[in-house]
N, CA, C and O atoms as CSV, one atom per row, in Angstrom:
chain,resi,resn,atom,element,x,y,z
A,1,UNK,N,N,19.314,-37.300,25.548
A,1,UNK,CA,C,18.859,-36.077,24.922
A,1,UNK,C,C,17.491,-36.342,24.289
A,1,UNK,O,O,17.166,-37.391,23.733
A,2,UNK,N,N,16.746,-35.265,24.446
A,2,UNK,CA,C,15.312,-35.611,23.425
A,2,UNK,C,C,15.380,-35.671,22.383
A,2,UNK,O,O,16.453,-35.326,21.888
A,3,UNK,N,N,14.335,-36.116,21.524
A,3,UNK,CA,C,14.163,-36.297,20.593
A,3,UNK,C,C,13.132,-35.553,19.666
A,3,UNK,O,O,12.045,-35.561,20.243
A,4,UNK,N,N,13.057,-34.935,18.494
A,4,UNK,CA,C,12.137,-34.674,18.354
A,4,UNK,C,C,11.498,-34.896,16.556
A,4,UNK,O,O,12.326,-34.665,15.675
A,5,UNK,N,N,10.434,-35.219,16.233
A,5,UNK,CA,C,10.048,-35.752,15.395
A,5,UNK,C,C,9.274,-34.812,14.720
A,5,UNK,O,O,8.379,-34.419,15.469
A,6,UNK,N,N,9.247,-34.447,13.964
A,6,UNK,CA,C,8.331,-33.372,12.822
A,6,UNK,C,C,7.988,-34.154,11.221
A,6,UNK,O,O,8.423,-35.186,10.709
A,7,UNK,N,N,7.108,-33.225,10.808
A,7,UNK,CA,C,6.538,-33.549,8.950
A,7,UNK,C,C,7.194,-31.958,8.466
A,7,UNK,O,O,6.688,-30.851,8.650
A,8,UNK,N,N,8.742,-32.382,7.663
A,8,UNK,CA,C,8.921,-31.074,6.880
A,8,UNK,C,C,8.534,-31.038,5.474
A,8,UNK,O,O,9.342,-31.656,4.780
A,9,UNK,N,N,7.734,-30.611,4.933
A,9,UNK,CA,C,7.431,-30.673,3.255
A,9,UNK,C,C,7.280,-32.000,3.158
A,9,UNK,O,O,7.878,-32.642,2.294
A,10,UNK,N,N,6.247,-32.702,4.268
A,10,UNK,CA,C,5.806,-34.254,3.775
A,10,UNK,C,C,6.743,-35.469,4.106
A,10,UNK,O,O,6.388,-36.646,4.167
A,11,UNK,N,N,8.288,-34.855,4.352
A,11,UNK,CA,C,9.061,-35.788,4.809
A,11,UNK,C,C,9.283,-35.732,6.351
A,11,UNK,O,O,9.273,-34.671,6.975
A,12,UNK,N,N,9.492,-37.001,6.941
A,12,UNK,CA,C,9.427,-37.227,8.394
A,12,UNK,C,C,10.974,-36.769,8.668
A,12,UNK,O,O,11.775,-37.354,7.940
A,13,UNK,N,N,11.574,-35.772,9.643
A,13,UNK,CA,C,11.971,-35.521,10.060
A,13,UNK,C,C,12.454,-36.153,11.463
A,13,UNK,O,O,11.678,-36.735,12.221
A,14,UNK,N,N,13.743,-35.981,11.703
A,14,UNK,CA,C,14.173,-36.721,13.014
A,14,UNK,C,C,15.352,-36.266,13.986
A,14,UNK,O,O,16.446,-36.830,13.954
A,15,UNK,N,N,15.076,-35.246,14.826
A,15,UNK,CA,C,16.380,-34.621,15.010
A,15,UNK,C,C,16.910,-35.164,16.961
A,15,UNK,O,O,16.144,-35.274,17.919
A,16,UNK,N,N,17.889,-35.308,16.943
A,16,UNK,CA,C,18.552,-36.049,18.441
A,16,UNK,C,C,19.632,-35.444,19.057
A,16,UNK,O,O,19.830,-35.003,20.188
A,17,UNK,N,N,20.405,-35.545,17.850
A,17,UNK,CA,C,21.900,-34.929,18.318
A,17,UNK,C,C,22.323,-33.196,18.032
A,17,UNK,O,O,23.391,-32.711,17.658
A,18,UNK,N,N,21.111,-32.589,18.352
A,18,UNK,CA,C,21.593,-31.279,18.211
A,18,UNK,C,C,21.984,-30.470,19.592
A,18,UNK,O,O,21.209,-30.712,20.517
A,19,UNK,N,N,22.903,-29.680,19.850
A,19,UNK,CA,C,22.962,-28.919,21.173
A,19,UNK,C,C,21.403,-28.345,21.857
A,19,UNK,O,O,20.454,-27.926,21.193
A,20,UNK,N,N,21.448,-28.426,22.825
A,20,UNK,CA,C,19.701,-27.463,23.652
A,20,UNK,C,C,19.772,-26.158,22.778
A,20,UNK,O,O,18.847,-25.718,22.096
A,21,UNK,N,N,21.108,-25.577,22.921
A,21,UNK,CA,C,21.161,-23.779,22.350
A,21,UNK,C,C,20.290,-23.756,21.159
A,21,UNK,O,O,19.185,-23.216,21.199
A,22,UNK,N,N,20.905,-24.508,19.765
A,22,UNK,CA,C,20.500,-24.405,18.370
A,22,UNK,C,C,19.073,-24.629,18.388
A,22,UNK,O,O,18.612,-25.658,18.883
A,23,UNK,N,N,18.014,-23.327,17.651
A,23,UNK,CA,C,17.123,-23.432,17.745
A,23,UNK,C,C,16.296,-24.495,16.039
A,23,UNK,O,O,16.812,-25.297,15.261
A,24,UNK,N,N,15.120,-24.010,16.125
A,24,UNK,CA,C,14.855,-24.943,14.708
A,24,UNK,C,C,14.762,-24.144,13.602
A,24,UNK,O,O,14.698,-24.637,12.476
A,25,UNK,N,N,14.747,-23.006,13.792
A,25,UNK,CA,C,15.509,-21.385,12.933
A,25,UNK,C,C,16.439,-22.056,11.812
A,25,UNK,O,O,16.372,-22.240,10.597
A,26,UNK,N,N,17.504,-22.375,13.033
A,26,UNK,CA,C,18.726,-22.285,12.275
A,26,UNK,C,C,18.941,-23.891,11.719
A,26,UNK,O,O,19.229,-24.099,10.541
A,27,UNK,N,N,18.826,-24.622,12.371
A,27,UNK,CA,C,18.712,-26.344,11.645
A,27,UNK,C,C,18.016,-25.936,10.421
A,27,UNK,O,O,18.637,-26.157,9.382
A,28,UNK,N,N,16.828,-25.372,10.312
A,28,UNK,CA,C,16.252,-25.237,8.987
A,28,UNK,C,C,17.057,-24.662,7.692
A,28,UNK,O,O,17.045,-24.882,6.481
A,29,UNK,N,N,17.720,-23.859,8.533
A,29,UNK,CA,C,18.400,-22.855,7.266
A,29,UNK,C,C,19.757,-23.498,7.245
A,29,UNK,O,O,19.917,-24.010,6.137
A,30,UNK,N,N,20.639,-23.651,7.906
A,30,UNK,CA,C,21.767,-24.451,7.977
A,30,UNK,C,C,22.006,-25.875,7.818
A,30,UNK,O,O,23.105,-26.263,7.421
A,31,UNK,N,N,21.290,-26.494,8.030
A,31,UNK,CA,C,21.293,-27.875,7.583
A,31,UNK,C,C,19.920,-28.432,6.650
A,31,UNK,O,O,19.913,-29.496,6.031
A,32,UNK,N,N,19.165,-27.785,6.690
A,32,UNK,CA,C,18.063,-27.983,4.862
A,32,UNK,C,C,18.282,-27.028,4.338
A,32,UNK,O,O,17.660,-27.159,3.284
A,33,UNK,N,N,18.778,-26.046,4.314
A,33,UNK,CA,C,19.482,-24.900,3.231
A,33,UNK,C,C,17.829,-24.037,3.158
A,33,UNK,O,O,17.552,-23.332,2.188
A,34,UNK,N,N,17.188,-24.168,3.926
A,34,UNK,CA,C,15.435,-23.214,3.582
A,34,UNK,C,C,16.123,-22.295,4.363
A,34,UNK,O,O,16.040,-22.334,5.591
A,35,UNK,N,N,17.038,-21.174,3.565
A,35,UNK,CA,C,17.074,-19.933,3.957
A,35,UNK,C,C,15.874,-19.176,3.637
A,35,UNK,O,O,16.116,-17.969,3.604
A,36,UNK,N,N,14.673,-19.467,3.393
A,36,UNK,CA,C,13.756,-18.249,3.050
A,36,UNK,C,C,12.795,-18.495,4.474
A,36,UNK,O,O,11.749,-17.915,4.766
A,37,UNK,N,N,13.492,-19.509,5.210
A,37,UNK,CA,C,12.781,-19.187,6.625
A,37,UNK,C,C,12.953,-18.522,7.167
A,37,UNK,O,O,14.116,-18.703,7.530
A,38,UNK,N,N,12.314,-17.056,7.933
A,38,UNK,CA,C,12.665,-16.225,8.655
A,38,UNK,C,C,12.086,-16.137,10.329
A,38,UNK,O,O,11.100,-16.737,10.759
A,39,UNK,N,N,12.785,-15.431,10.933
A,39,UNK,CA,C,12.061,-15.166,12.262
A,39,UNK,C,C,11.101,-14.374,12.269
A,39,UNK,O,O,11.115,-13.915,11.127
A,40,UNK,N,N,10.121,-13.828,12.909
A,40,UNK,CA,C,9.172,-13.249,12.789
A,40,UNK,C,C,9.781,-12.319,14.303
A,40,UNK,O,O,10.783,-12.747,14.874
A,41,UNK,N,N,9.118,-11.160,14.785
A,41,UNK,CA,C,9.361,-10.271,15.574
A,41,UNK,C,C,9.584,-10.787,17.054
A,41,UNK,O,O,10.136,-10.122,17.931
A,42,UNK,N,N,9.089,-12.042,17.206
A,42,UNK,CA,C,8.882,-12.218,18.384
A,42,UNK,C,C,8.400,-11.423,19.792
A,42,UNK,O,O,8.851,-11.384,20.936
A,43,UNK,N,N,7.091,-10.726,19.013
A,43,UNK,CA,C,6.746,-9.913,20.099
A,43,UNK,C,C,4.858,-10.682,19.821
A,43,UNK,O,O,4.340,-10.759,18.707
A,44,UNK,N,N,4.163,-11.152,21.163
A,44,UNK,CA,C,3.194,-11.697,20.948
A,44,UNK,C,C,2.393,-10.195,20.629
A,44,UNK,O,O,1.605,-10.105,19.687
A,45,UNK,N,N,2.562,-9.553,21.131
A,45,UNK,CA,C,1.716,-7.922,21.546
A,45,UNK,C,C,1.385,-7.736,19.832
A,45,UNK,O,O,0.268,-7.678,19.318
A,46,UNK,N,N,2.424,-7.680,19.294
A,46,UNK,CA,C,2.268,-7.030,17.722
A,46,UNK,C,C,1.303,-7.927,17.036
A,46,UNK,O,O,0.552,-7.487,16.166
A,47,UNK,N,N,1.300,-9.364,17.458
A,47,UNK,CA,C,0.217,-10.353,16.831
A,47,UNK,C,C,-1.022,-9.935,16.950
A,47,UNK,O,O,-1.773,-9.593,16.036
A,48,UNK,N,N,-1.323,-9.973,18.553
A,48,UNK,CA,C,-2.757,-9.529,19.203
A,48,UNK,C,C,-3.247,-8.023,18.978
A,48,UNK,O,O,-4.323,-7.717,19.493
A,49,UNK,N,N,-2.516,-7.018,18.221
A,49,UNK,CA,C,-2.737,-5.798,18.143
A,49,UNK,C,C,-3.001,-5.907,16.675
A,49,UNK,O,O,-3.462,-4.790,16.442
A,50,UNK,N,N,-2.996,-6.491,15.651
A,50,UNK,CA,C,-3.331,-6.855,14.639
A,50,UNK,C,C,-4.727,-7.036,14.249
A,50,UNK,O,O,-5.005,-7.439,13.120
């Protein structure tokens, strides 16, 4: 499985054993408790029309 390595709030991050499905949405909010992360619209159009 991949691996993937990030800087969250300065600390090195290290994630391996998560399913493909679970995105980094929900690791954030479910396992670092940063529920004030949200999704954004996911529409590129609304960005570029800005």
């Amino acid at each position: 499985m991949p691996e993937i390595v990030f800087l969250l709030n300065g600390e090195r991050m290290q994630i391996s054993s998560e399913p493909a499905t679970r995105t980094l949405l929900d690791w954030l909010r479910e396992t670092k408790c940063l529920t004030g992360t949200k999704e954004g619209c996911n529409e590129v159009i609304a960005a570029l029309a800005a």
